[in-house]
C-alpha positions in Angstrom: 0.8 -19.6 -2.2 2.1 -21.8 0.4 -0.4 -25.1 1.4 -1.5 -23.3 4.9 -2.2 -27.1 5.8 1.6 -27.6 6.6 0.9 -24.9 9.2 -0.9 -27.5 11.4 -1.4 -30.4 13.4 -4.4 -33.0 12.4 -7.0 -33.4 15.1 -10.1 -35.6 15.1 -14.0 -33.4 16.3 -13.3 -36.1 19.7 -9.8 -34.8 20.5 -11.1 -31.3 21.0 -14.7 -29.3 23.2 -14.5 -26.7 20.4 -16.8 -24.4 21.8 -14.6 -24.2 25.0 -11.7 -23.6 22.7 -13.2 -21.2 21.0 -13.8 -19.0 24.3 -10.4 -17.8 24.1 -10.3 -17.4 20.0 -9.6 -13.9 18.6 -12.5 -13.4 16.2 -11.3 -10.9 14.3 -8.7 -13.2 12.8 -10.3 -16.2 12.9 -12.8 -15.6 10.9 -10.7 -14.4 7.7 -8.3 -17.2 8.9 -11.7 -19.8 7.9 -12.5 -18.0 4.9 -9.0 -18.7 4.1 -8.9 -22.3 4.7 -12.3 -23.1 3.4 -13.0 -20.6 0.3 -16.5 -19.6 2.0 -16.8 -15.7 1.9 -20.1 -15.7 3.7 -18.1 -16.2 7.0 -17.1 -12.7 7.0 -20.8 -10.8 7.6 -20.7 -7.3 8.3 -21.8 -7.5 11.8 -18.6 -9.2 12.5 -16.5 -6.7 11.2 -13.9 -5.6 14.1 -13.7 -1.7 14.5 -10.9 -0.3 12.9 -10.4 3.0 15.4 -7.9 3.0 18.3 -8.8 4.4 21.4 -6.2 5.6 23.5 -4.9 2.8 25.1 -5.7 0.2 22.0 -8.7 -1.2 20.4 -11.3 -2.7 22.3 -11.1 -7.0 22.7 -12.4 -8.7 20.3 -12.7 -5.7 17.8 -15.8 -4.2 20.0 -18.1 -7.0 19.2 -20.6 -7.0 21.8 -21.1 -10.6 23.7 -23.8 -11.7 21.5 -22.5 -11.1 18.4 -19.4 -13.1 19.9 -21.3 -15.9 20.6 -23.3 -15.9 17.1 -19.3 -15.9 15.4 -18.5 -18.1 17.5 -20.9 -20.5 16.6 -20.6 -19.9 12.7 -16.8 -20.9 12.9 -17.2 -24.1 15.2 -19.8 -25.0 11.8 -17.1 -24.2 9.6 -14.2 -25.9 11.1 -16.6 -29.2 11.8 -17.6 -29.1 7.8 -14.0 -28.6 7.0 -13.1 -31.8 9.1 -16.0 -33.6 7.8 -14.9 -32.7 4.6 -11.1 -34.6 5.5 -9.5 -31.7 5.9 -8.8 -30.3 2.2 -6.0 -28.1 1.4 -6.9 -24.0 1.2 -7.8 -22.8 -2.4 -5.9 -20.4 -3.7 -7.9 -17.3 -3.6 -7.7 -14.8 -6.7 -6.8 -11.1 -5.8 -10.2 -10.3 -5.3 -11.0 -13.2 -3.1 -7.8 -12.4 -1.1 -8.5 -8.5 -1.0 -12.0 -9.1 0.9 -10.3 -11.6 3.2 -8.2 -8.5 3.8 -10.7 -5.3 4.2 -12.6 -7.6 6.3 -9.9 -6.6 9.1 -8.9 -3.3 7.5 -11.2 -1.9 6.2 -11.4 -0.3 2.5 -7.6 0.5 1.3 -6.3 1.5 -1.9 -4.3 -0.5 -4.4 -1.1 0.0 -3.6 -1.3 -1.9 0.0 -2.0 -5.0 -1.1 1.6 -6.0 -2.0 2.3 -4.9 1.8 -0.6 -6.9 3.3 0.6 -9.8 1.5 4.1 -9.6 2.5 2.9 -9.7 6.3 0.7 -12.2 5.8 3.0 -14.3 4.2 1.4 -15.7 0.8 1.6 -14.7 -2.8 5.1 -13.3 -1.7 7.4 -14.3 -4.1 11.2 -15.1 -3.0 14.4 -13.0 -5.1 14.7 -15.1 -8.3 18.2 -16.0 -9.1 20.0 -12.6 -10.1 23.3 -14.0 -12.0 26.9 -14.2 -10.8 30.1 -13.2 -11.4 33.1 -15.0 -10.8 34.6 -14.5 -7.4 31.5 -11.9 -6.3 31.0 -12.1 -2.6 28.8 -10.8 -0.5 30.0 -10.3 3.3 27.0 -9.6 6.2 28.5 -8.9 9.3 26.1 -10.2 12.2 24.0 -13.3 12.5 21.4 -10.8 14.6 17.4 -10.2 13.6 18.8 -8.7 9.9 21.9 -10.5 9.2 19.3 -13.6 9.3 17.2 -12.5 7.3 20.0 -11.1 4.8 21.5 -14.1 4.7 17.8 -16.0 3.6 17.4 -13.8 0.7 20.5 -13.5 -1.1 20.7 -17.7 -0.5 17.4 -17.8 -2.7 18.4 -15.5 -4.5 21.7 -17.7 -5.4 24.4 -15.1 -4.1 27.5 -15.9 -2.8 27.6 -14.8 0.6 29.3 -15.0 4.0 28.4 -14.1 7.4 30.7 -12.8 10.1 29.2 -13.2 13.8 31.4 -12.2 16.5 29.8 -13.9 19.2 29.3 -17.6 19.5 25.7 -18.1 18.4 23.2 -15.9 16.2 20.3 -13.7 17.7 22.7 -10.6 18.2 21.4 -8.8 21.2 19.0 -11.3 22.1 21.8 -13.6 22.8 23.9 -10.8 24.3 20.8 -9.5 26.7 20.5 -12.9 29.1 19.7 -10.9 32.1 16.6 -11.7 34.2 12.9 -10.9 32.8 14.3 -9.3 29.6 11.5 -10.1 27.2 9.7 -8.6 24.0 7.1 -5.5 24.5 6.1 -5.8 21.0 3.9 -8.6 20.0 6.2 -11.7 19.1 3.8 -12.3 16.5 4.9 -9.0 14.9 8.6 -9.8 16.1 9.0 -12.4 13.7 9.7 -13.1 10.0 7.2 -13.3 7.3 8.7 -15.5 5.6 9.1 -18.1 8.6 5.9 -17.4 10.7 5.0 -20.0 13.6 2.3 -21.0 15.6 3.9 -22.3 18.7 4.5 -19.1 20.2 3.5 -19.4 24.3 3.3 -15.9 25.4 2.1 -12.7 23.4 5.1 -11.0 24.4 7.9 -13.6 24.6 10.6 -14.2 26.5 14.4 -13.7 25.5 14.6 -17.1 25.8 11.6 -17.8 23.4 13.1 -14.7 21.2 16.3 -16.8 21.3 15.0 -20.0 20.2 13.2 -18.8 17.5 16.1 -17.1 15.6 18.4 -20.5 16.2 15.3 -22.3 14.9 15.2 -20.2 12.3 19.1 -20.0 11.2 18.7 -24.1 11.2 15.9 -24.5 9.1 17.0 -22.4 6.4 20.9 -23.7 6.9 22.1 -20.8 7.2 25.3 -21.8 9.9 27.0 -23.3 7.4 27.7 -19.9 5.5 28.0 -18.4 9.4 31.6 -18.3 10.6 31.2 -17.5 14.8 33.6 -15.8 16.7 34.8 -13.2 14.4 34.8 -9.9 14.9 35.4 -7.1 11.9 37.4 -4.8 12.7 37.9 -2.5 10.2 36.9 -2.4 6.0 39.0 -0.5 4.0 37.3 0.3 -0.1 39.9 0.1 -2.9 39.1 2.0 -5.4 41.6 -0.2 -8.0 39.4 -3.9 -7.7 36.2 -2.0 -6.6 36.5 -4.4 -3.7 36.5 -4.1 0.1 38.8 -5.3 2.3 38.2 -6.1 5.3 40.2 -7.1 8.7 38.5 -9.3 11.2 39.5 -10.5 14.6 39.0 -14.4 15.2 37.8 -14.9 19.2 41.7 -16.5 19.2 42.8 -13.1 18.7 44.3 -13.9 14.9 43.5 -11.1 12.4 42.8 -11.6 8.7 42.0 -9.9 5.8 38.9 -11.0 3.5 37.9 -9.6 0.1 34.3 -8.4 -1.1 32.3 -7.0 -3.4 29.7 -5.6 -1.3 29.4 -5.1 2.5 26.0 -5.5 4.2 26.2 -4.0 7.8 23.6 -5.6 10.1 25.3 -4.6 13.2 22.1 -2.9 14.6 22.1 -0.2 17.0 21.0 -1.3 20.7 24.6 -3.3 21.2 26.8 -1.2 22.7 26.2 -0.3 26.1 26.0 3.2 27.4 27.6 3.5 31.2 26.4 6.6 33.0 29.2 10.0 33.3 29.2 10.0 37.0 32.4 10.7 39.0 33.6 8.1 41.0 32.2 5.1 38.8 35.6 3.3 38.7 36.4 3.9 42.5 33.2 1.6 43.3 34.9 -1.2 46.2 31.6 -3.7 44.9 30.5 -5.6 42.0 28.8 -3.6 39.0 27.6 -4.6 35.4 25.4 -3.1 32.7 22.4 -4.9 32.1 23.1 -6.2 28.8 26.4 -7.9 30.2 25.1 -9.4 32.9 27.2 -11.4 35.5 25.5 -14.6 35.8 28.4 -15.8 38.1 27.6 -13.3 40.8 24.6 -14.3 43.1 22.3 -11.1 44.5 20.4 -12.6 46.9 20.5 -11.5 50.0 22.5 -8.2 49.3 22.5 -4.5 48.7 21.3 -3.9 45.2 21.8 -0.6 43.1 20.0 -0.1 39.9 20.6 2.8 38.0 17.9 4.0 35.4 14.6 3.2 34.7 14.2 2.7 31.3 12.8 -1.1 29.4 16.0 -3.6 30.5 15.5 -2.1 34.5 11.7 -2.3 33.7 12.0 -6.1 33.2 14.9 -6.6 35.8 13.9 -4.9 39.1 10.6 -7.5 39.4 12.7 -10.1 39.0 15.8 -9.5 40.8 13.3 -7.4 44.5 12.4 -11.4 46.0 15.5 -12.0 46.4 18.2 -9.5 47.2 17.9 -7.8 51.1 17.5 -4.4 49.4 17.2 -2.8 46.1 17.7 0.9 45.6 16.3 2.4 42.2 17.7 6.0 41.2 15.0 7.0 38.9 15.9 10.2 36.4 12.8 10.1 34.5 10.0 8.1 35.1 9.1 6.0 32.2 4.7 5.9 30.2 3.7 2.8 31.2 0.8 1.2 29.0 -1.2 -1.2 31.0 -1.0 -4.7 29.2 -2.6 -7.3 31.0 -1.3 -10.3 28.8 2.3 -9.0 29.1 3.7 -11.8 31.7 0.9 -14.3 30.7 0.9 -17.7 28.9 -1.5 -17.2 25.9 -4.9 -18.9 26.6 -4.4 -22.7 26.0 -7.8 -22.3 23.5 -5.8 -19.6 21.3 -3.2 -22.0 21.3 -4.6 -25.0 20.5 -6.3 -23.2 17.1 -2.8 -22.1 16.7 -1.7 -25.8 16.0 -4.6 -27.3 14.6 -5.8 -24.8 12.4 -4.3 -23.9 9.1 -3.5 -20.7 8.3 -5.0 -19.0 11.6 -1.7 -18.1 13.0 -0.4 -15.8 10.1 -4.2 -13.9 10.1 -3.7 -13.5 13.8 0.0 -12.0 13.2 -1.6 -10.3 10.2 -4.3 -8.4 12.6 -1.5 -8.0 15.0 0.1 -6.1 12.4 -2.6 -4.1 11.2 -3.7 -2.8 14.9 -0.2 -1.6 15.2 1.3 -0.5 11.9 -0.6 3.2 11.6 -3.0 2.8 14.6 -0.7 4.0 17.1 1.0 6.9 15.0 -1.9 9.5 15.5 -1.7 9.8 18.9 2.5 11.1 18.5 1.8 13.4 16.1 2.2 16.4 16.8 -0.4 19.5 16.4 1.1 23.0 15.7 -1.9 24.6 16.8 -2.1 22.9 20.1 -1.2 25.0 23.7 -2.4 22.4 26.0 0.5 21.4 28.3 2.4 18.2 28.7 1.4 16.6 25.6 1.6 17.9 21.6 -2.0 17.1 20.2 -5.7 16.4 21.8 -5.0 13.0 21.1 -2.1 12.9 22.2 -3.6 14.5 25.8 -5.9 12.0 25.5 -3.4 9.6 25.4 -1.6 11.2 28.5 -5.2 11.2 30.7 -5.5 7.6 30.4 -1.9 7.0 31.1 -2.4 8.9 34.2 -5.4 7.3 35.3 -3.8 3.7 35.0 -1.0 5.6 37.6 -3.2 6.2 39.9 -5.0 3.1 39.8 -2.4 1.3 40.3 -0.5 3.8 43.4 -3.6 4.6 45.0 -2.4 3.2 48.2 1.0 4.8 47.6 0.9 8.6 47.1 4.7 9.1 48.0 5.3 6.7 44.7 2.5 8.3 43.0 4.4 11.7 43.3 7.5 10.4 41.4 5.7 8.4 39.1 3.9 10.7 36.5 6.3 11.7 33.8 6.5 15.7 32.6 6.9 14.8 29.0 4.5 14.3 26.5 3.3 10.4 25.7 5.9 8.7 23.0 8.6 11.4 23.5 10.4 8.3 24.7 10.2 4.5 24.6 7.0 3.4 26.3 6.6 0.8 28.6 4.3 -2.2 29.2 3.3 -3.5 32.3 0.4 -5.9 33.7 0.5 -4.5 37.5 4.1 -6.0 38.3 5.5 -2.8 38.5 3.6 -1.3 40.8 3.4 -4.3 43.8 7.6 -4.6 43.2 7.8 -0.8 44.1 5.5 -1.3 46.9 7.8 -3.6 48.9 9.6 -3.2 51.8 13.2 -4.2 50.5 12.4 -1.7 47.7 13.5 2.3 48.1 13.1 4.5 44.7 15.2 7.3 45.2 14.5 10.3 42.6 17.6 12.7 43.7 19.9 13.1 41.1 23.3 11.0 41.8 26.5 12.6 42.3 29.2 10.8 42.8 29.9 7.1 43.7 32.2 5.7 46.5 33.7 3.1 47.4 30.9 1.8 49.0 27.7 3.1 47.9 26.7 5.9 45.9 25.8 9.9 47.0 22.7 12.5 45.7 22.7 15.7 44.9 20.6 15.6 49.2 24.0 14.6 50.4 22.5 11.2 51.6 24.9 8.2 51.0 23.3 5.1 50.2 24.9 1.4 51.0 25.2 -1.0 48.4 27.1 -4.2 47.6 26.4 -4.6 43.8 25.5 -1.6 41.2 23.5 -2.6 38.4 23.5 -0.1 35.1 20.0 -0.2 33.4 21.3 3.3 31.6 20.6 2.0 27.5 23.3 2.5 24.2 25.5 4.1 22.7 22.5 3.9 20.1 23.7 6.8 17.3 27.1 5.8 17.2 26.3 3.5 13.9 28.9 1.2 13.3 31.6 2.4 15.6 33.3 -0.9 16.7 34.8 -1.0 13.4 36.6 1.5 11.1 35.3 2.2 7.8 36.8 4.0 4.8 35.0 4.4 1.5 36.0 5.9 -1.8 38.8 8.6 -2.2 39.8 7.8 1.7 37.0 8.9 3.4 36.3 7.5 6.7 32.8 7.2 7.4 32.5 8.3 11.2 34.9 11.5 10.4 32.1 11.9 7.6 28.7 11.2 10.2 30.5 13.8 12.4 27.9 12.2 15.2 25.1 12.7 12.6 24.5 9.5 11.4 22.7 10.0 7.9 21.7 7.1 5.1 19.5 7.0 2.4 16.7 5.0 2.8 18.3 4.4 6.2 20.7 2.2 4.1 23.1 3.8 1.9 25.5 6.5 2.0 27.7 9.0 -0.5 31.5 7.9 -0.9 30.9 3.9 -0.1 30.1 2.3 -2.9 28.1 -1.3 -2.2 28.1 -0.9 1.4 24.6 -1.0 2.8 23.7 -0.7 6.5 20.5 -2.5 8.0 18.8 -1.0 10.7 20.4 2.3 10.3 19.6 5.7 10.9 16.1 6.5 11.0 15.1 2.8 10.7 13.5 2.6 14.4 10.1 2.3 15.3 8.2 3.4 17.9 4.6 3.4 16.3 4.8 1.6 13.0 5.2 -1.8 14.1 8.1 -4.1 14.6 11.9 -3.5 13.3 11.8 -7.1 12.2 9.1 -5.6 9.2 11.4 -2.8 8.7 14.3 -5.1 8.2 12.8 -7.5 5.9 12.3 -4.4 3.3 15.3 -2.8 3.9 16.9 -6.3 2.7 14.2 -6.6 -0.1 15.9 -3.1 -0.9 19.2 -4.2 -0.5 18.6 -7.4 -2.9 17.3 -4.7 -5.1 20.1 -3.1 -5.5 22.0 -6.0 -6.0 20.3 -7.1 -9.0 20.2 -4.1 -10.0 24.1 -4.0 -9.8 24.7 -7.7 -11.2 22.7 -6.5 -14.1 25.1 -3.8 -15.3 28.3 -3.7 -16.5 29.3 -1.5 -13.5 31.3 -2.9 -10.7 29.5 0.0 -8.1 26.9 2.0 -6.8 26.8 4.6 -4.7 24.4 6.9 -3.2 24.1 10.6 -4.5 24.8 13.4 -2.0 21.6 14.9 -3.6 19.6 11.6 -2.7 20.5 11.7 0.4 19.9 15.7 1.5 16.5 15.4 -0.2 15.6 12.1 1.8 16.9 13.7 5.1 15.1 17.2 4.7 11.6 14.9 4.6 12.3 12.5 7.1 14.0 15.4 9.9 10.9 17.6 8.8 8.4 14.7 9.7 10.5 13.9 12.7 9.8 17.5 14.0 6.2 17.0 13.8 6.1 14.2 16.4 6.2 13.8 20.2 9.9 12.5 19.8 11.1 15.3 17.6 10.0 18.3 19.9 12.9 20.6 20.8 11.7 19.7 24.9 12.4 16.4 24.0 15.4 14.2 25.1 16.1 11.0 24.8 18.1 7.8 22.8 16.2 9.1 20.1 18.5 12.3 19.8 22.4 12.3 19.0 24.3 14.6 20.6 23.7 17.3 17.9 19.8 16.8 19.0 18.3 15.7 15.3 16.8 12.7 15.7 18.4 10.0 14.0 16.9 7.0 15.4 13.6 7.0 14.2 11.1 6.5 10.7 8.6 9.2 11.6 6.5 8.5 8.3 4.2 5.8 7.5 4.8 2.2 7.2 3.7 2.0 3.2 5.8 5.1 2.6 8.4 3.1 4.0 7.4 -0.1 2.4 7.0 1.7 -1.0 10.7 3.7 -1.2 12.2 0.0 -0.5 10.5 -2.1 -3.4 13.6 -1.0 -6.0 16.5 1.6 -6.5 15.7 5.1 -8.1 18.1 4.9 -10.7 19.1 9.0 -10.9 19.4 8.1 -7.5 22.8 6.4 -7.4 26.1 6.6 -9.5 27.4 3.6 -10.8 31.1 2.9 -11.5 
């Protein structure tokens, strides 16, 4: 277990008014977080215990403690961090499983067994790295992209003493979060939860960080583990091409100089992702457009907008974040709504986290990776009753009581926040069920940007655009100098910058056919030792962060690869049979949430209308399925 003391800064009792501080602690975490650091279980009483049920819109602060018991936790953990300094600050003591499990249950409650490998993988302790796995002369791995997965691919297989090399085709790692630099884009999951277990930090400033937060974090990252030496920037794959004769792929990248070349490898790991290739809108007249215009996710930081005509298109998370940022300063700003987007009322979402929270952050060992850890917890399965869908239900406009529920208090937070607005009020409540697409957080800027007077939302559907502005379906033309396209990705085409051909010739997007299908989410029949991070049905809408999802789709990937290096086989490949089997549970499961509905439409959906984004199970089943191969479920070669 790692010494949590190298988590933190040293302090003196005079540097710090810890009952002040301790106003804006998180009890919840910080009280396993001190039975952690000082090896005294009687910190965690009963009456302390945070509740464990979600309401609709998230647990309660503080866990539901009422004010007095606050203040009587509060005063037990200013005693034990004063002993604990008065003691000079010893190291944590490693806590048996026992010790560990009741650290645990304090914040989850009673859980069987088989979690407790998963709660310390989040956590961050007892979580042992890939031992060496053996080479063979000339095996090499290749990861194409230094994003969220290519990272954390690259980590493992150094530990685990695996030749490897990474092929980034833009200039710096973070993969979208270095290719979305457009104003206010930002995290709407907890950063905490949008980071790596295995390199957890306490200097976070926001809960829900900025890109450019995001973006220092995976540099940081990428040069504390020296990963950009086996990084080679500016290189684009292009195609990868398995020959059956050497058992090897070959694959042709594009240097940013435009020189091609072909390198050799053993395995492929794809950690492309699936949110980086723009989607522009089918609307006629789109090239014809006299003015400037530019999806959000290529923005055009050359091109000032203040003081002009401003069109955004689409109102889904990148327009969310852009419109507040962009309405102060252009003359006007036009946004064609489609659909209007859930919005769940987050009052921290644009704040600073309270200088108390992050001062224990620093200075106190260990409390960091307990707060991430509750983080987790609240959000891993808490948030998945309320998509699920109920068979029996006939209530309209959502798919289960709680799900209603859900939809109640969403509305109420609508008309809280347009109550002086009726005409935006009328546009603003959605007509599908809650989760039936991507949510989004807001802490009241929304609303006052759609309230000013430079800012028009237009709800007609668009028909054409001119030369000079853009025309609805009302016949109204409307002016505008610069068109903005908030309109998402090309999310289900998996892979389809590059060509790919597998065993006996077989090219993998004739083979998708637009249905992108892996097992696991990972691999897929007729390419041997090609594994694919963040695939299909790796997304997450309820089960946490795709950063958690990554990490075991890698510790499944380095599973396979010991697996493989401890053969005499050369490959492994997927069964057809696997795979059918895998799909039938996962599409079933997908039909039984708010997503997967037949009235439902979104990213989530490829043009067939399964849903191919999304992990509609739980997190441990997940988790569990990516701890090691089934062997009768692969061929090897």
């Amino acid at each position: 277990m790692p010494d949590l003391a190298s988590d933190a800064e040293p302090f003196t009792m005079a540097d710090v008014d810890l009952p002040a501080v301790l106003l804006d602690a998180e009890l919840p975490s910080l009280l396993p977080a001190l039975a952690h650091l000082t090896g005294d279980l009687s910190l965690l009483r009963e009456e302390f215990r945070p509740a464990i049920n979600a309401t609709p819109l998230g647990l309660e602060p503080q866990g539901g403690l009422s004010p007095a018991v606050q203040e009587r936790a509060r005063d037990l953990a200013a005693r034990a961090i004063r002993d604990w300094v008065g003691r000079g600050r010893p190291a944590a003591p490693t806590p048996d499983d026992d010790r560990l499990r009741r650290m645990m249950e304090f914040v989850t409650g009673a859980v069987e067994d088989d979690y407790l490998s998963l709660f310390r993988h989040q956590l961050g302790v007892a979580h042992a790295p890939p031992r060496p796995i053996g080479r063979r002369t000339g095996f090499l791995v290749v990861v194409i992209g230094a994003g969220m997965s290519g990272l954390a691919a690259a980590h493992r297989l150094r530990q685990a003493d695996v030749p490897f090399l990474v092929l980034e085709r833009n200039e710096e790692v973070g993969g979208v979060w270095w290719e979305n630099s457009y104003p206010g884009c930002r995290l709407d999951t907890s950063n905490f939860s949008y980071s790596y277990s295995f390199a957890q930090q306490p200097t976070w400033p926001y809960q829900y960080s900025t890109r450019e937060s995001v973006l220092d974090y995976f540099t940081r990252v990428a040069d504390r583990l020296s990963l950009r030496e086996s990084i080679r920037f500016g290189t684009e794959v292009v195609s990868a091409v398995f020959d059956e004769h050497t058992c090897r792929w070959r694959l042709r990248a594009r240097t940013a100089g435009g020189a091609v070349e072909t390198i050799e490898a053993d395995v492929v790991i794809s950690a492309v992702g699936q949110l980086n290739r723009p989607r522009y809108p089918d609307i006629r007249g789109r090239e014809r457009f006299a003015g400037s215009s530019w999806h959000t996710a290529r923005w055009n930081h050359d091109e000032s907008l203040e003081g002009r005509r401003v069109a955004v298109i689409g109102t889904g998370a990148s327009s969310f974040q852009v419109v507040p940022e962009i309405a102060g300063s252009v003359a006007e700003l036009t946004l064609f709504q489609r659909t209007p987007p859930w919005i769940v009322p987050t009052a921290t979402y644009h704040s600073l986290l309270k200088p108390g929270l992050r001062w224990l952050f620093r200075h106190v060992p260990g409390y960091h990776r307990w707060f991430r850890f509750y983080q987790f917890w609240v959000n891993v399965e808490g948030r998945r009753p309320f998509a699920l869908v109920d068979p029996e239900w006939s209530g309209r406009g959502a798919v289960s009581e709680r799900n209603d529920a859900l939809r109640r208090a969403l509305v109420g937070h609508l008309e809280k926040g347009y109550a002086d607005r009726p005409d935006l009020l009328a546009h603003a409540v959605p007509d599908y069920p809650p989760y039936a697409k991507r949510m989004l957080r807001d802490d009241g800027t929304w609303f006052r940007t759609l309230k000013r007077s430079n800012v028009t939302v237009v709800t007609e559907p668009i028909t054409e655009i001119v030369e000079r502005g853009i025309v609805t379906g009302d016949g109204t033309v409307h002016p505008v100098d610069v068109i903005i396209y908030g309109t998402g990705f090309r999310a289900s085409e998996f892979l389809s910058r590059m060509r790919v051909v597998g065993r006996g010739g077989v090219d993998l997007h004739e083979q998708w056919n637009g249905d992108a299908r892996a097992y696991v989410g990972v691999t897929v029949p007729n390419f041997p030792n090609l594994f694919l991070l963040y695939g299909p049905n790796t997304n997450l809408l309820v089960n946490g962060s795709i950063v958690m999802f990554s990490e075991f789709e890698v510790d499944y990937v380095m599973a396979c690869l010991a697996t493989l290096l401890g053969s005499p086989h050369r490959t492994m490949e997927c069964r057809w049979d696997a795979l059918e089997g895998y799909c039938r549970r996962v599409d079933e499961a997908n039909a039984l949430m708010a997503w997967g509905t037949p009235d439902a439409h979104s990213w989530y959906k490829n043009a067939s209308g399964r849903v191919s984004q999304n992990w509609p199970l739980s997190t441990f089943e997940f988790y569990r399925r990516t701890r090691a191969p089934v062997i009768e479920d692969y061929d090897f070669r």
